[in-house]
C-alpha positions in Angstrom: 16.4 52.8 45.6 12.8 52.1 45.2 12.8 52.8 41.5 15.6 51.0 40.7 14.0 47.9 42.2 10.9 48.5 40.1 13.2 49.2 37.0 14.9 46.0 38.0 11.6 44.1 37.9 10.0 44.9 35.4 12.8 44.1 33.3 13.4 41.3 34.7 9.4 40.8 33.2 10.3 41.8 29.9 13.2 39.8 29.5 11.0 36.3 30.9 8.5 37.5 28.7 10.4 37.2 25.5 12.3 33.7 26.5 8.8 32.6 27.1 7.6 33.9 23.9 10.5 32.1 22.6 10.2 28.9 24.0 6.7 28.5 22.6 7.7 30.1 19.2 10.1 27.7 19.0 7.8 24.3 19.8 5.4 25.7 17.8 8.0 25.2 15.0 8.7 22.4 16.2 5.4 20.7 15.9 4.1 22.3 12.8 7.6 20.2 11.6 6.7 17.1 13.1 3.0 17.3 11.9 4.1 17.9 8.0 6.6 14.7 8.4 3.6 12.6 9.9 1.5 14.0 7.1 3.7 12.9 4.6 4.3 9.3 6.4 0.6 9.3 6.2 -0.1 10.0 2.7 2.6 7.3 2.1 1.0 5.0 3.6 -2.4 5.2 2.1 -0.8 5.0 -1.1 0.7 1.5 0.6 -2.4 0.5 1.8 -3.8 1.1 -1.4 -1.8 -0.9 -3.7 -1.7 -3.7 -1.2 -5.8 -3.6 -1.1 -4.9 -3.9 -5.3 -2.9 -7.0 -4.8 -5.0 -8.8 -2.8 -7.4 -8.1 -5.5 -5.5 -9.7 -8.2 -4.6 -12.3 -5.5 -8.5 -13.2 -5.0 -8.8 -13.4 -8.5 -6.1 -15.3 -9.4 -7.5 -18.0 -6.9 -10.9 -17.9 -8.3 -8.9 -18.5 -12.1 -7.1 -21.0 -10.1 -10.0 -22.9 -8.6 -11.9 -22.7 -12.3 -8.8 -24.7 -14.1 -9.2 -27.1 -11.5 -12.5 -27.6 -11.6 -12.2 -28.1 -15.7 -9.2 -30.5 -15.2 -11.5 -32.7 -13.2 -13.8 -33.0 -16.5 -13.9 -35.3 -19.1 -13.3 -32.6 -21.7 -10.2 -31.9 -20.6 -8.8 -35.6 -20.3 -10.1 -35.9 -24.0 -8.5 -32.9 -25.2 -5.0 -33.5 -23.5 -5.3 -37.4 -25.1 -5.7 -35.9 -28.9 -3.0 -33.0 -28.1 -0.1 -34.8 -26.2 -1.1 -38.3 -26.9 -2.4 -38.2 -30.3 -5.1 -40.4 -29.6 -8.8 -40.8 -31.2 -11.6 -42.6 -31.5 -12.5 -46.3 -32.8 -13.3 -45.5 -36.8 -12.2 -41.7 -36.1 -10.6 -40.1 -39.9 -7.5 -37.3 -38.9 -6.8 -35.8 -41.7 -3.0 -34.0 -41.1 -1.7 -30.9 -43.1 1.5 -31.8 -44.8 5.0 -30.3 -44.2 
């Protein structure tokens, strides 16, 4: 009866042995599937963070264009220039010679 206890048991062994085996088989499949998904999500969002860090680039630099055309509306230039284009003005004793149609 003695054996058959000890047969008993160390079955018993084997068989806990291989569920554990499987258990950690099986979250090891699980993680190494988790970690390829957050690689992925990571990649995807570098190539986010990189075309965001683009637009605010273009953003800054529109700004700065922005800030420039300002600055040159504020001049006298420009108020002389938009008075001979849209207003068709000149100056006292000024000749315009215009191409004919």
């Amino acid at each position: 009866m003695g054996r058959k206890i000890a047969y008993r048991k160390k079955r018993q062994n084997r068989f806990s042995m291989f569920l554990t085996t499987l258990v950690v088989f099986i979250l090891l499949i699980v993680v190494s599937i988790g970690s390829y998904s957050m690689r992925d999500k990571l990649a995807s969002y570098h190539e986010r963070q990189a075309m965001l860090e683009e637009q605010i680039a273009n953003e800054h630099e529109r700004a700065r264009e922005i800030e420039n055309q300002e600055k040159y509306t504020n001049t006298m230039k420009y108020v002389e220039e938009t008075a001979r284009k849209r207003l068709g003005l000149v100056y006292e004793g000024e000749i315009i010679f215009r191409q004919g149609n």
